[in-house]
C-alpha positions as CSV (number, residue, x, y, z in Angstrom):
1,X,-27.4,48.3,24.8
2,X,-27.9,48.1,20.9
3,X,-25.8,50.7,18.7
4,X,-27.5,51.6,15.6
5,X,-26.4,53.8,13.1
6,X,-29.9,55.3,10.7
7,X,-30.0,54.9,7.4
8,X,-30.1,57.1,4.7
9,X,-33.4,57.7,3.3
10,X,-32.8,57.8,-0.5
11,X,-35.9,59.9,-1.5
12,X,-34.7,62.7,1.1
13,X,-32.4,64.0,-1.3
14,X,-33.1,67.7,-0.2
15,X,-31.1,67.2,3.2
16,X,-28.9,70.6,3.9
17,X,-25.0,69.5,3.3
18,X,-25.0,69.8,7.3
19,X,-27.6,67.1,7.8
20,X,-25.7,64.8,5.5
21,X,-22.5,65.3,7.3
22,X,-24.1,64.8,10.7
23,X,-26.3,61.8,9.9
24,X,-23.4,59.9,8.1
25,X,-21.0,59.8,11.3
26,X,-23.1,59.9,14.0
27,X,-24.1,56.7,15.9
28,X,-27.1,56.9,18.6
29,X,-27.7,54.7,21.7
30,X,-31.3,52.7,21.6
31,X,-32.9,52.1,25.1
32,X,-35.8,50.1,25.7
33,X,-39.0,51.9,26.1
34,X,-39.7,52.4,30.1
35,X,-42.9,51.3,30.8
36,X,-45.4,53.9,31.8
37,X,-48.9,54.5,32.6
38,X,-51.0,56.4,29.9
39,X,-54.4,56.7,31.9
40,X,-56.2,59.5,29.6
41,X,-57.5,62.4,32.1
42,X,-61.0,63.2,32.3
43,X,-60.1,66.9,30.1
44,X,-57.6,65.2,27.7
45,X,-58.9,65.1,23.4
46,X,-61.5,62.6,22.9
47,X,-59.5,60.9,20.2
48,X,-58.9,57.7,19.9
49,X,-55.7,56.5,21.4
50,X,-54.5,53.5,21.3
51,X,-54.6,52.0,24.6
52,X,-51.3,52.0,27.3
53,X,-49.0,54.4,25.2
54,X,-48.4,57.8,25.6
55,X,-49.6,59.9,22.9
56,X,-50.0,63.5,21.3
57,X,-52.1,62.7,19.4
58,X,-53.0,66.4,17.2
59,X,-51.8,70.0,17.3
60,X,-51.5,71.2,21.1
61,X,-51.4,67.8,22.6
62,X,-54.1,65.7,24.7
63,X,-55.7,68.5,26.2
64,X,-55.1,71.4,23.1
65,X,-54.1,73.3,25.2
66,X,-50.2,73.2,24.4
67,X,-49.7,71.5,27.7
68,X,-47.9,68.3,28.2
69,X,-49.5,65.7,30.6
70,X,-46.0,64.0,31.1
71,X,-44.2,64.1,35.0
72,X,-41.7,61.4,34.4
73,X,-39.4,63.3,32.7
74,X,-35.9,64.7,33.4
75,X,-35.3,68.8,32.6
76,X,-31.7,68.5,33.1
77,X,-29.0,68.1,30.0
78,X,-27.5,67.3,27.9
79,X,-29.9,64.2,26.3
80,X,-28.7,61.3,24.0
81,X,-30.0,61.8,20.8
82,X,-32.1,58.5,20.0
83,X,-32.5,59.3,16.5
84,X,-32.0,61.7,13.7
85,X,-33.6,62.4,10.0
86,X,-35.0,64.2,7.3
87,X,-38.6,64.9,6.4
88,X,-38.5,67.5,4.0
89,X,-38.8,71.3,4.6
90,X,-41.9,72.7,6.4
91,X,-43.2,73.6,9.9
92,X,-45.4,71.0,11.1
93,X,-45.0,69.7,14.2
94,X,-45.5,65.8,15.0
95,X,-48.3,63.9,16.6
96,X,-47.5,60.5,18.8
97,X,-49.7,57.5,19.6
98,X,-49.6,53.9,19.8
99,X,-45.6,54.0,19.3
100,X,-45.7,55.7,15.9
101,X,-45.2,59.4,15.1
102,X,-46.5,61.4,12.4
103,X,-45.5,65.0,10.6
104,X,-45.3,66.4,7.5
105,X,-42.5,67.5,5.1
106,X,-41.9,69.1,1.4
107,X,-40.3,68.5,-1.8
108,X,-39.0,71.9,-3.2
109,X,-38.0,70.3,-6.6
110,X,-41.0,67.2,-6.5
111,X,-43.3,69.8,-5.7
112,X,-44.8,66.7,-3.4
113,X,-45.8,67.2,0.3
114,X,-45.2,63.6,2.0
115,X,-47.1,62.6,5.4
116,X,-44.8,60.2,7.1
117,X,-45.3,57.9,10.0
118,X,-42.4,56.4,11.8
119,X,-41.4,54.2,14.0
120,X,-41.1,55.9,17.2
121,X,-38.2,53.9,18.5
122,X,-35.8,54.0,15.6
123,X,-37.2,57.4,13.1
124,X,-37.2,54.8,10.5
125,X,-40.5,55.0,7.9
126,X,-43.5,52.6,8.5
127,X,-45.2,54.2,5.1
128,X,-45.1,57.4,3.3
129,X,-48.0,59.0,1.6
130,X,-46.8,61.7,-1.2
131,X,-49.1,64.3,-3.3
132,X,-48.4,67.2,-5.5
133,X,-48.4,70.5,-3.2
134,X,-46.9,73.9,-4.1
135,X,-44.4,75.2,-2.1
136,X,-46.1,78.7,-1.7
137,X,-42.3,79.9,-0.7
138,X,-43.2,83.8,0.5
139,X,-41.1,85.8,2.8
140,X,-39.9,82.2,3.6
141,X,-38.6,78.6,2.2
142,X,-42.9,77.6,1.7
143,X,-43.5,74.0,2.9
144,X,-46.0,71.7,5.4
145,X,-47.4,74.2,7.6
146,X,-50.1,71.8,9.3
147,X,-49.9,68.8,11.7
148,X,-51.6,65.7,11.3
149,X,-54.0,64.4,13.6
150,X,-54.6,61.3,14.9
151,X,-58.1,59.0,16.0
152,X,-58.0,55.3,16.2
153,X,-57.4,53.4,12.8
154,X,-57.2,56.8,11.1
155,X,-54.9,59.7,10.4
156,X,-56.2,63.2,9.1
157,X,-54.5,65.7,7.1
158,X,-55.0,69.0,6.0
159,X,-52.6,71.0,3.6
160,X,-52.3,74.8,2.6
161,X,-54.3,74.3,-0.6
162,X,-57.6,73.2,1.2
163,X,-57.4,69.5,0.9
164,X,-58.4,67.4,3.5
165,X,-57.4,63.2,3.6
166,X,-58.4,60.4,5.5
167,X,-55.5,57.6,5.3
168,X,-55.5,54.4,7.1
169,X,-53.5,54.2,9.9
170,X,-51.7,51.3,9.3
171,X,-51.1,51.3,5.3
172,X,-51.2,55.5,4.6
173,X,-54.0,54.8,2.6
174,X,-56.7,57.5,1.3
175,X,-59.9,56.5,2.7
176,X,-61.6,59.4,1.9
177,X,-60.6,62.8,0.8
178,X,-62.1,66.6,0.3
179,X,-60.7,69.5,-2.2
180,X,-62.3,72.2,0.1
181,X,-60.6,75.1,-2.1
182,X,-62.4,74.0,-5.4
183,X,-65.6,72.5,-4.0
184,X,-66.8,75.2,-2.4
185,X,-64.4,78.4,-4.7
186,X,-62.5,79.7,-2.0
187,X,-59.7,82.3,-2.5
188,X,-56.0,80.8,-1.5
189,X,-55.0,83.1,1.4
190,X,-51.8,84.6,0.5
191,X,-49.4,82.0,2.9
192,X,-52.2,79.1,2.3
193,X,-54.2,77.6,4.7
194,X,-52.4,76.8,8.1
195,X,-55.2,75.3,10.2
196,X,-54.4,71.3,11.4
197,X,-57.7,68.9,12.0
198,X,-59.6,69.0,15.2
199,X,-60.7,66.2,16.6
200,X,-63.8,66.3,18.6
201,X,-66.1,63.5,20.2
202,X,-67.6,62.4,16.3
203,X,-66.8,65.5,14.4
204,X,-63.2,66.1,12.4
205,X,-63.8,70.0,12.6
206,X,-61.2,71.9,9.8
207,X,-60.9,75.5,9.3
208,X,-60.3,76.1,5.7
209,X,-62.3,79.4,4.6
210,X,-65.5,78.1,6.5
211,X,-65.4,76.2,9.4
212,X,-66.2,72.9,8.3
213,X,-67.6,69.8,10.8
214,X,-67.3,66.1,9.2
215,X,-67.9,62.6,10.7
216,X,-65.4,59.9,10.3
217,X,-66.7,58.9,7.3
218,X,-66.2,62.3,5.5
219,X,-69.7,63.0,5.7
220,X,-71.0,66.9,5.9
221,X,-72.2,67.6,9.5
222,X,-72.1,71.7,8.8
223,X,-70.2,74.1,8.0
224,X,-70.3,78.2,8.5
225,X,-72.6,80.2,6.7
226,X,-69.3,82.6,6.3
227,X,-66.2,82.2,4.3
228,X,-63.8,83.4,7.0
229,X,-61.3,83.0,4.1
230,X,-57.8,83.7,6.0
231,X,-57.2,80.7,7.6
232,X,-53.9,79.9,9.5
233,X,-54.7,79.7,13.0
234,X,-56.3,76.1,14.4
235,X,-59.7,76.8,16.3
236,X,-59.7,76.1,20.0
237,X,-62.7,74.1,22.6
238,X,-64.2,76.1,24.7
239,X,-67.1,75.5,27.2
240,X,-68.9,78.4,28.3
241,X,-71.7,78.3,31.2
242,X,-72.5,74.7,30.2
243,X,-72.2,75.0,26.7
244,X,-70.0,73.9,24.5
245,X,-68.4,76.3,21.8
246,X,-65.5,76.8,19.0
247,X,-63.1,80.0,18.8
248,X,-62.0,80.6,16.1
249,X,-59.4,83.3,14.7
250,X,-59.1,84.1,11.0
251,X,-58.4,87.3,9.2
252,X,-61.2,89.6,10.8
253,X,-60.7,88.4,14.4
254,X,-62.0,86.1,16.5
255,X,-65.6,84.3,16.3
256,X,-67.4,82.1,18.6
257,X,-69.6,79.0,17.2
258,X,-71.9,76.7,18.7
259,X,-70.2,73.6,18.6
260,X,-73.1,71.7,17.8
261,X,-74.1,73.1,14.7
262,X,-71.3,76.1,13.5
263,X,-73.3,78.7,14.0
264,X,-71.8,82.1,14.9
265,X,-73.1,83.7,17.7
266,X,-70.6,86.2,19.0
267,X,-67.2,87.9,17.1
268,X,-64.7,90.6,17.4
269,X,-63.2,92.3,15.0
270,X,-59.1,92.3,15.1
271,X,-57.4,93.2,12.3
272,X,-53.9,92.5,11.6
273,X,-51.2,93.3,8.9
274,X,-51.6,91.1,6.0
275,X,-54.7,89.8,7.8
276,X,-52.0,86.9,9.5
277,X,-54.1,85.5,13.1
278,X,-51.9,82.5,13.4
279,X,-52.1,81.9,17.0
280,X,-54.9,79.5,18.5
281,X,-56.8,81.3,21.1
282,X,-56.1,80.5,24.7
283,X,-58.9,79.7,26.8
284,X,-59.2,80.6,30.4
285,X,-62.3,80.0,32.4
286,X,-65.2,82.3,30.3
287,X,-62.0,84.6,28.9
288,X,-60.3,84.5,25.4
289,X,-57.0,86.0,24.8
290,X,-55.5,86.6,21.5
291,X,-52.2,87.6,20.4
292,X,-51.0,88.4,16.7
293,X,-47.7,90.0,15.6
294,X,-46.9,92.8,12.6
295,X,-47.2,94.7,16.1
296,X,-50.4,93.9,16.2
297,X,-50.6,92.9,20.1
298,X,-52.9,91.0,22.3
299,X,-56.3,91.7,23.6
300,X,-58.4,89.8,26.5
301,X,-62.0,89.0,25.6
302,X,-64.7,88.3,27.9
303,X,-67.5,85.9,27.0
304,X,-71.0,86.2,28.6
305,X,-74.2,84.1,29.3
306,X,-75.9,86.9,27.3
307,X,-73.0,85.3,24.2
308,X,-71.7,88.5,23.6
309,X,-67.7,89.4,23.5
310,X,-66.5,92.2,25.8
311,X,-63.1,93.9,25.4
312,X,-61.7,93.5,28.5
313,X,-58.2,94.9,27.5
314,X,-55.5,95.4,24.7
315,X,-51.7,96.3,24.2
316,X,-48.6,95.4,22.5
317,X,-47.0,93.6,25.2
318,X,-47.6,90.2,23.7
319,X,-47.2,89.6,19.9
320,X,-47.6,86.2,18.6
321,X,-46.2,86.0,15.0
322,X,-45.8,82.1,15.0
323,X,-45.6,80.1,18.3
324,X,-49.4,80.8,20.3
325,X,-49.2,81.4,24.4
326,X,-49.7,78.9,26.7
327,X,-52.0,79.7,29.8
328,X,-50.8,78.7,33.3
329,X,-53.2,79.3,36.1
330,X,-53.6,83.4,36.2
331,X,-50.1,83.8,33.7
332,X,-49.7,83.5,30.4
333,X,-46.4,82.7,28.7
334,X,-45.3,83.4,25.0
335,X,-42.8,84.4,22.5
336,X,-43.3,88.9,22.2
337,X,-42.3,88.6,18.4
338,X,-38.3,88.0,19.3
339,X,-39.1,88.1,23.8
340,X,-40.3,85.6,25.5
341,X,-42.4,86.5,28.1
342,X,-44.8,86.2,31.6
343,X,-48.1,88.0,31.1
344,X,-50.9,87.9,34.4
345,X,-54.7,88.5,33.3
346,X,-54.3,91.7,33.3
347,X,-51.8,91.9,31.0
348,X,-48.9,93.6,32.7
349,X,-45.8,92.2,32.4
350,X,-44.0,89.8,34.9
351,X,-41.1,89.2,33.6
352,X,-39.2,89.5,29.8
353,X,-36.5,87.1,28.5
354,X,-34.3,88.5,25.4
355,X,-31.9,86.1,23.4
356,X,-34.2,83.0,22.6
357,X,-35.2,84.7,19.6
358,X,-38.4,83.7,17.7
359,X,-38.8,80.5,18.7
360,X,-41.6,77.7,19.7
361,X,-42.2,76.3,23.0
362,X,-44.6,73.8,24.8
363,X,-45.5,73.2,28.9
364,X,-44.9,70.3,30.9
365,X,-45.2,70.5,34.5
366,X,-43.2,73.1,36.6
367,X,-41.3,73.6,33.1
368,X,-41.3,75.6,29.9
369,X,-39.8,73.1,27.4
370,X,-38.4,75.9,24.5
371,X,-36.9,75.7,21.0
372,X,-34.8,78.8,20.6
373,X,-33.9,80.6,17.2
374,X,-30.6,79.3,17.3
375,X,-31.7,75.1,17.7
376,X,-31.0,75.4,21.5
377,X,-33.5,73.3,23.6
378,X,-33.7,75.7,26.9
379,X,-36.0,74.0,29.8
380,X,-36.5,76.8,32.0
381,X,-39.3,76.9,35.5
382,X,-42.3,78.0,34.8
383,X,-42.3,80.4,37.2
384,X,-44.4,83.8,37.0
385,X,-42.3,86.0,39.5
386,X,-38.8,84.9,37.4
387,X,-37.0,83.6,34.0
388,X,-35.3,80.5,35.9
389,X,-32.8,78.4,33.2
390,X,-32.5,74.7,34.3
391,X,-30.9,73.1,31.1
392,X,-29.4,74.0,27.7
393,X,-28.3,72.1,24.6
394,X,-27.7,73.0,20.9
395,X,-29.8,70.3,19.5
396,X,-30.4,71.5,16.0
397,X,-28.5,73.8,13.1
398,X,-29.6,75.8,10.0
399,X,-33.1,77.1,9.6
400,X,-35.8,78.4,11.2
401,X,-37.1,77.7,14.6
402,X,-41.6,78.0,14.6
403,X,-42.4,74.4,14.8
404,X,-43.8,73.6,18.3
405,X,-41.4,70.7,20.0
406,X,-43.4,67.7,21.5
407,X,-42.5,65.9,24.8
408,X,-43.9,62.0,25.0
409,X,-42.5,59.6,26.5
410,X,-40.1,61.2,28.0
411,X,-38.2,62.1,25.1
412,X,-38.7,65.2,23.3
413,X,-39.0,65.4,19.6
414,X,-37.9,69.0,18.2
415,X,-37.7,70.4,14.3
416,X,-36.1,72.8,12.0
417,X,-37.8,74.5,8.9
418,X,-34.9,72.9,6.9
419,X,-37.2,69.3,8.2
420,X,-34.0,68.0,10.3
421,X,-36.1,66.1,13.4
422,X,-34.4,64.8,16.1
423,X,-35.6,62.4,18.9
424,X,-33.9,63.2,22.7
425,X,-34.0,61.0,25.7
426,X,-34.9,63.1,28.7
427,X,-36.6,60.4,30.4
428,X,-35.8,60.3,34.0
């Protein structure tokens, strides 16, 4: 076994006095990478991984459906810390493939958003890319609120002033790059834009006021006759009777559009405080759900072969501020503003879980891998019938807890807004 102590990263000067004291005496065991197969399911992302290593490769995982592919994995603590560092304050989460990660951090006093890609082994940097950003600090700290995706040779970015970049993959290069905002005059939403990059088949699809659809070159494939405008939550895939379709949630409601082309051809209206519809739809058979907070609730939609949207039903029993649901079979789990919760498809209540806070979670397996309000990293069972705790461990301090954690690998990468990102072995 190798010790290694990580360096200091001298343009990260905005690390919290914690951070500082923790990454200058702390030493982490490196393990060699267990080998592991990566065969891509028939459902996963049709991005282009690079072949025989795991990957995440954009926001939601493989499948987008917050659902991690991964078995080999252990959900017992407490984990080695692999690595530890400081990417600048924000909320994006990280995407994995071909041995590198990728995320997103902020410069209060630069006023420079930097996309980094590191080294998946050690957290060190392989190559930064920096540009001028505002912080857009409102009700909280500001900072990255979108996650890179990845596609072969390429890496796309979107931030909350409606830019959209290409960069090569291996250099952090622009290869191409849009100013949606001011080519097409659309109004800042109030927290910025908050949608990541979609990666589908040809198209990079990217919700920024309209829905836009380019190919890999940057070139126009269409884009929505309407100017949505709020735009925080990332659209979710969708086939319907054969067909395939985006949903998409912006500050109306929800809106179905013809994959092929963006063109709208159902929508219901769902109005929140503020006009915040963060959370990416869920997906279940022909059904939508959506959830927003500011006691907003959650409502299941029904989608027929007429391509109309039906209320099915609505309550307050599930309200996503931040983190989305994930869909299970028949249940639905999710963070109830501060609760985290079971919902069934008829949206009664299975079972509630207080003291996690508002946090962020993901799905792997049997298990419910969550980031609590406090830093804890609680694996509990996904179970519908019970809240069943398997593991706990403080992994993180300071901040605030909305970024989604990511397992891959078998080690599970988890964030604070204060950018503090830590890499745990849970392999098995």
């Amino acid at each position: 076994m190798k010790l290694h102590t990580l360096r200091m990263k001298p343009r990260r000067r905005a690390m919290t006095a914690l951070t500082l004291a923790i990454a200058a005496t702390f030493c982490v065991v490196a393990r060699e990478a267990s080998a592991q197969d990566s065969t891509e399911p028939k459902d996963a992302a049709p991005t282009r991984s690079q072949a025989g290593a795991p990957s995440w490769p954009q926001w939601r995982g493989p499948s987008r459906d917050g659902i991690s592919l991964e078995t080999k994995w252990s959900p017992k603590g407490k984990a080695d810390r692999v690595w530890f560092t400081n990417v600048g304050i924000g909320y994006s989460t990280v995407s994995i493939d071909g041995g590198q990660l990728f995320t997103i951090g902020h410069d209060v006093e630069a006023e420079e958003d930097t996309v980094y890609c590191l080294d998946l082994a050690s957290g060190e940097d392989q190559w930064t890319f920096a540009y001028k950003c505002r912080t857009l600090a409102k009700a909280h700290k500001g900072g990255s609120l979108t996650t890179p995706s990845v596609d072969g040779p390429r890496v796309f970015v979107a931030n909350r002033e409606g830019k959209l970049f290409c960069l090569d993959r291996k250099s952090g290069k622009v290869q191409w790059q849009k100013d949606l905002m001011k080519e097409h005059k659309l109004t800042l939403p109030e927290w910025g834009f908050a949608a990541s990059p979609l990666i589908l088949d040809e198209m990079i699809v990217q919700a920024t006021g309209h829905v836009f659809a380019f190919d890999r070159k940057g070139k126009e494939l269409w884009r929505t006759k309407s100017d949505y405008k709020e735009s925080y939550a990332t659209p979710a895939t969708a086939s319907f009777f054969g067909k395939d379709y985006l949903v998409c949630f912006n500050g109306n409601g929800c809106v179905v559009l013809e994959r092929a082309n963006g063109k709208e051809v159902a929508a219901h209206k769902w109005e929140t405080r503020y006009k915040v519809n963060a959370a990416t739809p869920v997906i279940v058979g022909n059904k939508i759900f959506i959830s927003s907070g500011y006691n907003t609730g959650c409502a299941l939609l029904e989608f027929s072969k007429d391509r109309e949207l039906s209320l099915l039903w609505e309550n307050k029993e599930m309200r996503n501020h931040m983190s989305g649901c994930v869909a299970i079979g028949e249940y639905l789990y999710g963070f109830d503003e501060a609760t985290f919760k079971c919902l069934d498809l008829d949206g009664k209540v299975k079972w509630q879980e207080r003291g996690l806070g508002k946090g962020a979670f993901v799905v792997a397996g049997e298990h419910l891998v969550i980031l609590s309000s406090r830093g804890d990293l609680v694996v509990a069972k996904a179970n519908p019938e019970s809240f069943e705790e398997v593991s706990r461990q403080n992994v993180l301090s300071g901040g605030v807890y909305w970024t989604t954690p990511v397992l891959c690998d078998g080690r599970i990468y988890a964030r604070n807004s204060l950018g503090d990102l830590v890499c745990l072995d849970h392999r098995d």
